[in-house]
N, C-alpha and C positions, 0 to 999 in steps of 0.2 A: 554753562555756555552763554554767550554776550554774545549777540548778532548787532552788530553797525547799522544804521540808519532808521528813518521816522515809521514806526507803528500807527501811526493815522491811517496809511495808506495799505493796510493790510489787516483782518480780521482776526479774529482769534483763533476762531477754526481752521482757517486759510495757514495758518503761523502753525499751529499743529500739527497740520497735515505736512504740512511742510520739513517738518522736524522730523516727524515717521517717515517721511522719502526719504532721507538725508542719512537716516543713523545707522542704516547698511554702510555706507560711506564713512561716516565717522570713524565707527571701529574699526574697518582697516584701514586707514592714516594714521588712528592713533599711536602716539608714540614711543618707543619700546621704554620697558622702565630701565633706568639707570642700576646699571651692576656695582653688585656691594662684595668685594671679595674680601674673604676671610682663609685665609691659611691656618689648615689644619695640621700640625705637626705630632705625631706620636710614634713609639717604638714599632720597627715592624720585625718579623724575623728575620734569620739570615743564615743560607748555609754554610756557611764556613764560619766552624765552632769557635775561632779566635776571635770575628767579629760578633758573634751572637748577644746580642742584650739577656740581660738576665728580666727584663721583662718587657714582653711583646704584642700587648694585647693595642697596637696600632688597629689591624682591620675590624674588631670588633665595634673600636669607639670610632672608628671612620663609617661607619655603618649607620650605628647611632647618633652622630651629626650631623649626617646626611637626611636621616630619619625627621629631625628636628628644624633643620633647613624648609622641605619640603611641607611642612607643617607651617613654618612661618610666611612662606612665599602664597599659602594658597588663602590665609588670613588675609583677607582686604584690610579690615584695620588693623593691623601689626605694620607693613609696607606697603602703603598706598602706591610709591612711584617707585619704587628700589627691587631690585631681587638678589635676591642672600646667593653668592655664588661661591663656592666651597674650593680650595685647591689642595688638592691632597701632600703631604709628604710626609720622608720620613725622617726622623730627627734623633733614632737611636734612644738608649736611656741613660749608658753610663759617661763615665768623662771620654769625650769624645767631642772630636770638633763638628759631628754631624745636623747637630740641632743650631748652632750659632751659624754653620752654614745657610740653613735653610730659613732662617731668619731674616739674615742679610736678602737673599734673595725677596722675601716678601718686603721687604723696605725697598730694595729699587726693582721693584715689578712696575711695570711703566702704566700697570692699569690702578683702579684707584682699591688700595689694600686699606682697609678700617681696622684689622684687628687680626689675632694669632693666637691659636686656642691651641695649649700645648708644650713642652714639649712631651711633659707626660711622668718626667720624673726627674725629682729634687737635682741630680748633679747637673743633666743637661739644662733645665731652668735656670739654675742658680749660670749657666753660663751665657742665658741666649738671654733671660731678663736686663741685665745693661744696656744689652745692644736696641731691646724697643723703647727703654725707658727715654734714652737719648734723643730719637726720634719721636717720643709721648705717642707711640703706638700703645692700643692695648692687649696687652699681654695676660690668656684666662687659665690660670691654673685649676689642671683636672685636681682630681684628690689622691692621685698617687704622688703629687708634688706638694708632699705635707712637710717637707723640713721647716721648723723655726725660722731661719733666715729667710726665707719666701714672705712670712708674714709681719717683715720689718716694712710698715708703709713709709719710712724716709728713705730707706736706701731700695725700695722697688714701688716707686707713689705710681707705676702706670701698671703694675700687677695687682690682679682680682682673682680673689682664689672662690672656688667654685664651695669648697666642703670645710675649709678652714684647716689650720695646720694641726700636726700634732701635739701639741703645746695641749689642746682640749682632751687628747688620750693621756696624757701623763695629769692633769688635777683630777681629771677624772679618779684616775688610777689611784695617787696619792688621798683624794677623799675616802675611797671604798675603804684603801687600805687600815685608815684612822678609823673610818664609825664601827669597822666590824673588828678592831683589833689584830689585824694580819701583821705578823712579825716576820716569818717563816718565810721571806718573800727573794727569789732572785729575779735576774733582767741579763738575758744574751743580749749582746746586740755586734753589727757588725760595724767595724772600723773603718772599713773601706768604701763605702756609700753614704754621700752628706743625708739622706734623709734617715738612718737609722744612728748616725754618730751623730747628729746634733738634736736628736730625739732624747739620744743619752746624755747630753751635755747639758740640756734644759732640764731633765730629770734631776739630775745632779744639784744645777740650779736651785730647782726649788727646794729640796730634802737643804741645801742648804740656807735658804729663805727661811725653812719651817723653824731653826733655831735648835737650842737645848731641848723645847718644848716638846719637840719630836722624839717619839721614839720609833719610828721606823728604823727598821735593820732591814736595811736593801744592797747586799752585791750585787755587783757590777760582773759579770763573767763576758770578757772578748771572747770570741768564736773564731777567729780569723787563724790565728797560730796553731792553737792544740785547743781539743775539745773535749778531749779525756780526762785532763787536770779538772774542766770547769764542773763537769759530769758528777768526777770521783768528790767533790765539792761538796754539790748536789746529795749526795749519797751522807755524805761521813755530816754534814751539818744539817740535816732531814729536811730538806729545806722542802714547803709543801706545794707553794705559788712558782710558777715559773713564766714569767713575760721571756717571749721568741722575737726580739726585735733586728731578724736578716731576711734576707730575699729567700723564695723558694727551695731556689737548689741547696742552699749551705741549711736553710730550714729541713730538707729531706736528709740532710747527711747526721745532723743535731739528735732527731727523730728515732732513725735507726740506729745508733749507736745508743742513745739512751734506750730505747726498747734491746737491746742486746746486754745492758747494763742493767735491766730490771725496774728502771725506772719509770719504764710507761705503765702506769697503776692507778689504782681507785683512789690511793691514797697522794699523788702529786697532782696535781692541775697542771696543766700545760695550757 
């Protein structure tokens, strides 16, 4: 604080004492901090089973962003003059115009928006990422929005992914499979959702990167059609490793059909 005029005319004690009458008054005038909104978009449920996201953990991580909000707001040195102000929504997970909606809205919210943590999952991303890039919002991908194409920084420079894509589960995958000599090796994965079809498209990728040199022996079994043919596969080629690259529900139906096929055992990995 800077007080105007000559200190000659006043003592140091006098100027103290001064300051202690005063700072009841200060603190209430002081002025409120300036609101820093951020839109939280993620899947939430939904009763009517047509519209139902196949994943909905919206209130959970609305919880724990809120958790993380109030952590930063109470740090003096994190926001000195700012307070982290959170708006909730919901943005769905699969293609669906629900997340581009709720996007557009945080671009013209008339209050001042910084940033949009969300939508939660690779199809709705992959749709509402354009719309902040154009406006150089930034846009915080959770880790359920691990497709490859989320971590192209030219075609999304204003997306920051939180956990990084799955590009790091597939070298992973392909190293282990090399040092330890896994041949025996299949991959479901589902067609219908960009974060498991471009998981299998970069897998693909690379086994064709690795060259002649490669000997991995890796099918590819879709799950979307028939799941008996990929099974009966499974079975007649012994196949030992199995990567489950689909959401939950088609993961629960995979599950039980191979456990009715005899294939849930000591002798396959799932």
């Amino acid at each position: 604080m800077y007080l105007h005029g000559s200190c000659r005319t006043i003592c140091c004690t006098e100027l103290l004492l001064f300051l202690l009458a005063i700072s009841p008054l200060l603190l209430c005038t002081q002025s409120a901090k300036a609101p820093l909104n951020v839109y939280v978009i993620f899947p939430y449920p939904n009763e009517d089973p047509l519209l139902h996201p196949s994943w909905y953990d919206g209130p959970q991580l609305f919880t724990a962003a809120s958790l993380a909000a109030e952590h930063i707001n109470s740090d003096p040195s994190l926001l000195r003059d700012y307070e982290l102000r959170l708006v909730e929504r919901d943005g769905g997970c699969d293609i669906t115009t629900k997340a581009a909606e709720a996007v557009v809205s945080a671009l013209t919210d008339t209050n001042r928006v910084v940033g949009v943590i969300g939508p939660g999952c690779s199809a709705s991303t992959l749709l509402a990422t354009p719309v902040t890039s154009r406006q150089e919002v930034a846009l915080i991908n959770v880790n359920t929005a691990g497709s490859p194409l989320l971590a192209n920084s030219t075609l999304y420079p204003f997306g920051i992914s939180v956990s990084g894509s799955t590009t790091l589960f597939v070298n992973t995958t392909l190293a282990l499979m090399e040092m330890v000599n896994w041949t025996r090796v299949a991959v479901f994965y589902e067609e219908a959702r960009p974060f498991f079809s471009t998981t299998y498209e970069y897998l693909l990728q690379r086994i064709d990167e690795m060259g002649d040199s490669s000997q991995l022996k890796v099918p590819i079994l879709s799950a979307v059609l028939d799941t008996h043919l990929p099974l009966e596969m499974i079975r007649d080629e012994e196949i030992r490793i199995v990567y489950v690259l689909t959401g939950p529900n088609l993961a629960s139906k995979i599950m039980c059909l191979a456990d009715h096929m005899g294939l849930v055992s000591p002798n396959i990995q799932w």
